[in-house]
Structure formats: structure tokens, C-alpha cells
C-alpha positions in Angstrom: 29.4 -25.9 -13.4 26.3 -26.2 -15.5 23.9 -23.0 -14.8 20.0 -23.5 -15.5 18.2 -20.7 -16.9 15.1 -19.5 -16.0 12.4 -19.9 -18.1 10.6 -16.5 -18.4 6.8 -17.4 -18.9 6.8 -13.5 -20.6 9.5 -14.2 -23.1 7.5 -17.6 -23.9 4.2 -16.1 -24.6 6.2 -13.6 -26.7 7.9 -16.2 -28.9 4.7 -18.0 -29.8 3.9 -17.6 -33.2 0.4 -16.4 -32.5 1.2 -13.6 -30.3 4.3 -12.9 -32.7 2.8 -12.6 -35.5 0.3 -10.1 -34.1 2.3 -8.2 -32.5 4.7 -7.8 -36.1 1.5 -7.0 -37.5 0.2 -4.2 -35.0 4.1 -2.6 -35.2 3.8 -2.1 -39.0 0.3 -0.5 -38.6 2.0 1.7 -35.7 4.5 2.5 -37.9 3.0 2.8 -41.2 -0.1 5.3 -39.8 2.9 7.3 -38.2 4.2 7.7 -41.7 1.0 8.4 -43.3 -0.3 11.3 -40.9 2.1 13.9 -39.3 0.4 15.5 -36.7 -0.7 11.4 -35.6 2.6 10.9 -35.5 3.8 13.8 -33.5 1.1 13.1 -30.4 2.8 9.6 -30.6 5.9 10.8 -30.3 5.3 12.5 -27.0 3.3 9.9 -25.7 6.1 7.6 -26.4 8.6 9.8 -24.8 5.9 9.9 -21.6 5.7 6.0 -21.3 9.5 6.0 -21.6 10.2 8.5 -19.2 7.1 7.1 -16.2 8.9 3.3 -17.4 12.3 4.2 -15.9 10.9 6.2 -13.1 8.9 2.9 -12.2 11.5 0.5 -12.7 13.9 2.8 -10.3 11.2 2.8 -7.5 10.0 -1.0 -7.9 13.3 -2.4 -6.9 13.3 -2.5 -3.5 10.3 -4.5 -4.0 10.8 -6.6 -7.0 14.0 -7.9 -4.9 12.1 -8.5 -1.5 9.3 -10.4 -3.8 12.0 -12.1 -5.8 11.1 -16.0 -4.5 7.2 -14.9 -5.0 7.9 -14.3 -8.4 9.9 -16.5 -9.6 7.2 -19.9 -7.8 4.5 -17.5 -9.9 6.6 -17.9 -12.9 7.3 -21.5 -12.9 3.7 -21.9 -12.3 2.9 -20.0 -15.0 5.2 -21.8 -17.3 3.7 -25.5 -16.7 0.3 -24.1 -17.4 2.0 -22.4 -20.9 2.8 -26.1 -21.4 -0.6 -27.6 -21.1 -2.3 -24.9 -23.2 0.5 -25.6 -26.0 -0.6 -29.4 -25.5 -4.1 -28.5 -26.0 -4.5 -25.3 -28.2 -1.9 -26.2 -31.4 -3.2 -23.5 -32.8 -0.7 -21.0 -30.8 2.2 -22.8 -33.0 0.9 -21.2 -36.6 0.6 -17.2 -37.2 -2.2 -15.7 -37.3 -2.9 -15.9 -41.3 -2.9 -19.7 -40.5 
């Protein structure tokens, strides 16, 4: 049998070229302020260890929930999805990176 996949309206946004681009962008300054200044990079290393940490602790106790909402979720996604479509109709623009 042939299984679908599920478009994840997320992992879309993520893969535009816009929003890509940006994000690549914002990473190397992260990155390359973390490298220039020590003590900046050791408060971002705990708050990084923090947002970890309170991320798996969330995920654990959003289960129960995320699997009772599942159907919810997944109608808001496909939603969300054919309205992704009609804004890449519209905005082209989202198909260049930013220094375009």
C-alpha cells in the first residue's frame, strides 16, 4: 500500500527560503557573538540547558493531550497548509532569501 504523508504546515514555513535564510542568518550571529564574548556565551549556555530541560518536561506532560487533540490538530494543519498555498500564490517573494 501507498502511505500519504502529512504535510506539516511547520516544516513548510521552515523550508521557505525567506524564513531559511533568516533563520541561517540569526544562527551565525548566535554563534559567532558566543565566540566573540565569553561570559555572553556562558549565560547562553545555561539558558540553553534551561529551555532544553523545561522542553522535555513539557513534551512528557503534553501527551496525554496532544493525543486526545490529535484530529483537532491535524484539520488545523491542513487548514493551515491551503492557506500556505495561497500566500505562496500571492507573495513570490517568500521563494528568494532574504538578500533577494
Amino acid at each position: 500500500p501507498i502511505y500519504h504523508v502529512q504535510e506539516n504546515v511547520l516544516q513548510r514555513v521552515l523550508q521557505l527560503p525567506v524564513v531559511s535564510s533568516t533563520c541561517e542568518s540569526l544562527q551565525r550571529t548566535y554563534v559567532s557573538t558566543k565566540e566573540a564574548h565569553p561570559l555572553v556565551a556562558s549565560v547562553c549556555g545555561v539558558y540553553e540547558r534551561g529551555v532544553q530541560g523545561a522542553g522535555a518536561l513539557a513534551l512528557w506532560s503534553m501527551e496525554p493531550v496532544v493525543r486526545r487533540l490529535e484530529p483537532q490538530f491535524a484539520m488545523a494543519n491542513n487548514l493551515a497548509c491551503r492557506g500556505l498555498d495561497c500566500l505562496e500564490e500571492k507573495i513570490p517573494a517568500l521563494q528568494y532569501p532574504v538578500d533577494k
